[in-house]
SEZA-818793 format. One record per residue (C-alpha): residue number from 1; x, y, z. Coordinates in steps of 0.25 Angstrom, whole numbers, plus 5000, padded with zeros to 4 digits. Example, Ala and Ser with C-alpha at 12.3 -4.5 7.8 and 13.67 -1.06 7.14 Angstrom:
# SEZA-818793
R  1  5049  4982  5031
R  2  5055  4996  5029
This chain:
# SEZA-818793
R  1  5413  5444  5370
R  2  5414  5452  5383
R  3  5416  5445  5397
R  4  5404  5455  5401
R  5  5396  5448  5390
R  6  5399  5434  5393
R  7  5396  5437  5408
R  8  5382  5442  5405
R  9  5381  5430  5395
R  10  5383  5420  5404
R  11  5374  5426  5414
R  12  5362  5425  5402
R  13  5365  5412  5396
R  14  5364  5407  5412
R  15  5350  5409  5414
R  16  5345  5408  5399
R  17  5343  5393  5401
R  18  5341  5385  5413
R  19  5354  5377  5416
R  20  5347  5365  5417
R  21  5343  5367  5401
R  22  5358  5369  5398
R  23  5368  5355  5394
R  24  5379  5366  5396
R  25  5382  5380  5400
R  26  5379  5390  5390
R  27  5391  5400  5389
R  28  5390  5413  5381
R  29  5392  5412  5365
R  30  5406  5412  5363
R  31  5410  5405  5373
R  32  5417  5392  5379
R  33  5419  5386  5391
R  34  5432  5378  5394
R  35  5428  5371  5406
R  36  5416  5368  5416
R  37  5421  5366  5432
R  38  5411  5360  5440
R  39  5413  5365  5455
R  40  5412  5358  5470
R  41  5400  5368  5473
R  42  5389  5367  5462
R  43  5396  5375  5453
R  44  5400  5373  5438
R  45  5408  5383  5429
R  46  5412  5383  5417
R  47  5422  5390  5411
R  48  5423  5399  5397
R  49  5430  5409  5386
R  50  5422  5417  5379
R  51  5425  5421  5364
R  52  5430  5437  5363
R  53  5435  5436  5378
R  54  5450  5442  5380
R  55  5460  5430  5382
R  56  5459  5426  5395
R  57  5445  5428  5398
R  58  5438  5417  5403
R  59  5422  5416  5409
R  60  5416  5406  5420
R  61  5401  5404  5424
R  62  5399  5395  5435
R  63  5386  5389  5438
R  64  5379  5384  5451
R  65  5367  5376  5453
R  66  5358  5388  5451
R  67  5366  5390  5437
R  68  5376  5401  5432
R  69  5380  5410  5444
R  70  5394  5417  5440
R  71  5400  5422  5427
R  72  5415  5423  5428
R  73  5426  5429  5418
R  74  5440  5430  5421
R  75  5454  5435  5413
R  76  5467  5426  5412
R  77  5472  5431  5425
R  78  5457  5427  5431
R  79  5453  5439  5432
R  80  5439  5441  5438
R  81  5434  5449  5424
R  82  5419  5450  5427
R  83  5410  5441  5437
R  84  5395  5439  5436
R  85  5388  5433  5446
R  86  5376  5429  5439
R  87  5365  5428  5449
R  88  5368  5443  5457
R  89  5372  5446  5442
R  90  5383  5454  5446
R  91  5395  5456  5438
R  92  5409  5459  5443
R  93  5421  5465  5436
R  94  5436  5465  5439
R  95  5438  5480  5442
R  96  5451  5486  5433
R  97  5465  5485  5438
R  98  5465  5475  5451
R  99  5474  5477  5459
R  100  5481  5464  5458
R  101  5472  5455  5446
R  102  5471  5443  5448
R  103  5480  5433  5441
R  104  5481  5420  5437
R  105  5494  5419  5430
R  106  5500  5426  5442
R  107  5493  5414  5449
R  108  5500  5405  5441
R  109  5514  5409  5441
R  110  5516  5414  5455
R  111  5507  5404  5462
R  112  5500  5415  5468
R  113  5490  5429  5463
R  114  5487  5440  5471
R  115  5472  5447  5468
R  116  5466  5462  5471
R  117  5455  5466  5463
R  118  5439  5469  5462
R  119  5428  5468  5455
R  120  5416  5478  5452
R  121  5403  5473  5450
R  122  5393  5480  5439
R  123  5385  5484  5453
R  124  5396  5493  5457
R  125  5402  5484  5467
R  126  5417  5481  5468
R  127  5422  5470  5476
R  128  5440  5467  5476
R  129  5445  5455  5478
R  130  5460  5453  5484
R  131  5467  5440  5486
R  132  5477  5429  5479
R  133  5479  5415  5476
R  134  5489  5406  5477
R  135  5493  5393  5469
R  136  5495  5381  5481
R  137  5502  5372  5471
R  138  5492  5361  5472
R  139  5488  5356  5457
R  140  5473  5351  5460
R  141  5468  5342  5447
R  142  5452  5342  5446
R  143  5444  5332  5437
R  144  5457  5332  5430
R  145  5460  5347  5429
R  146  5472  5353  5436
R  147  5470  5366  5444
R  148  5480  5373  5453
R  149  5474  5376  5468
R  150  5475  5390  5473
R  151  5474  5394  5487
R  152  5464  5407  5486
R  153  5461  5421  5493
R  154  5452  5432  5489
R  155  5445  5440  5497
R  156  5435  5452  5491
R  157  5429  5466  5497
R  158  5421  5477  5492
R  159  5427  5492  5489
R  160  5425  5494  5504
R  161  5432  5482  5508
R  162  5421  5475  5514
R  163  5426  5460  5513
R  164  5417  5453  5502
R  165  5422  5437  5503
R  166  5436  5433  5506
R  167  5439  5418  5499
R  168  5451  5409  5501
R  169  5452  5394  5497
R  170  5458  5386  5486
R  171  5454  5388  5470
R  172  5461  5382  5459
R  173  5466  5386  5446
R  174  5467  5380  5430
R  175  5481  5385  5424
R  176  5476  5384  5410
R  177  5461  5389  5413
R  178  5467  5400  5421
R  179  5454  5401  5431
R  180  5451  5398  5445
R  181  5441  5388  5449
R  182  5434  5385  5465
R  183  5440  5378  5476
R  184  5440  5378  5491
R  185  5438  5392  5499
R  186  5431  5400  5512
R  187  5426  5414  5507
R  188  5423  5422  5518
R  189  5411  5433  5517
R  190  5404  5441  5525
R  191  5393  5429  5528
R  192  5405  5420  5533
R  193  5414  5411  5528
R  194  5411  5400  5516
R  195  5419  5389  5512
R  196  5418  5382  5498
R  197  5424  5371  5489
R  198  5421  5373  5477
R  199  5432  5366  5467
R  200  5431  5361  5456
R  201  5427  5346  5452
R  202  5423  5345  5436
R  203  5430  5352  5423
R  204  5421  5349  5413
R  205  5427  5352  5398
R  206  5421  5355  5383
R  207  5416  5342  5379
R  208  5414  5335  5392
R  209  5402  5333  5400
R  210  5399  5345  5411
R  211  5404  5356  5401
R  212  5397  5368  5404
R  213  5388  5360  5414
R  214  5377  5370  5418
R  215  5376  5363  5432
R  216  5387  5361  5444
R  217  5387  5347  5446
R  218  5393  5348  5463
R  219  5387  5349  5475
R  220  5373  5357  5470
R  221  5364  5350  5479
R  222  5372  5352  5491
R  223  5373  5367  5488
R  224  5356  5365  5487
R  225  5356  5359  5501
């Protein structure tokens, strides 16, 4: 099974049947999600491993109060593999060779991981991405999960070096899911500057009530306001 395969499956499944038909989630054949993370900002993903995927890879699709939005896949090191953004249906791909990959092992051991690389779209454009994060040493313990805070910059712009967004905050991290999930930050853009707090609240597992929710169950109706 290729990532490109389950991307594009995901983005079917999504709109085959209206979410408020669905008791759970539908994920691709041959694959399994580990854990549902309901956000601050109306936002719920869930989080899988697909059968045939190299060791490592892992998938997201997260899901707003209009439905599936984003399809994600990532490597060990949590390395952007390929991005859909469902509703431009645009998909992204790490370009070969970065010049400094991301890496979450680095992350780990040295409490601090540098990043320079870029990702092409299938329309042609190519957008890089520059920056670091940085372990505070704060342990933060979440509806009974432990996650590490990170303190986070990133900033990204086109081949001509036109500025896209530049991002800084706080995100946090799971050791033994090796992924990154929301938190606090201000992203500047060309429109202005845009704060959000988007942290995580629930971790749902298999077996429990919420698993593979279709729905966020925060703060929806004051998005809607």
């Amino acid at each position: 099974m290729t990532q490109s395969f389950n991307i594009l499956a995901i983005a079917a499944l999504s709109f085959a049947t209206p979410l408020a038909a669905q008791d759970q989630f539908a994920l691709p054949q041959g694959c399994s999600a580990f854990v549902t993370v309901q956000y601050k900002l109306c936002s719920v993903s869930h989080h899988y491993t697909c059968e045939g995927d190299k060791d490592g890879i892992q998938h997201r699709v997260d899901i707003d109060a209009e439905g599936p939005n984003f399809v994600g896949t990532i490597d060990a090191e949590t390395q952007w593999i390929s991005s859909l953004d469902i509703r431009l249906n645009v998909l992204d791909r790490l370009d070969p060779n970065p010049t400094d990959p991301a890496s979450f092992t680095e992350l780990t051991r040295k409490s601090r991981d540098d990043f320079d690389f870029s990702t092409t779209s299938e329309n042609g454009e190519t957008i890089r991405y520059r920056g670091r994060d940085i372990l505070t040493g704060e342990t933060v313990v979440i509806d009974d999960v432990p996650l590490l805070r990170t303190d986070t910059y990133a900033r990204a712009t086109a081949t001509d070096g036109t500025p896209v967004w530049e991002s800084s905050g706080n995100e946090y991290i799971h050791l033994d899911w090796r992924i990154f999930l929301g938190g606090q930050s201000v992203t500047t853009t060309p429109d202005g500057n845009f704060q959000s707090d988007d942290a995580p609240i629930d971790f749902h597992f298999p077996g429990e009530d919420g698993f593979l929710s279709p729905f966020p169950d925060y703060n929806c109706n004051a998005l809607m306001l």
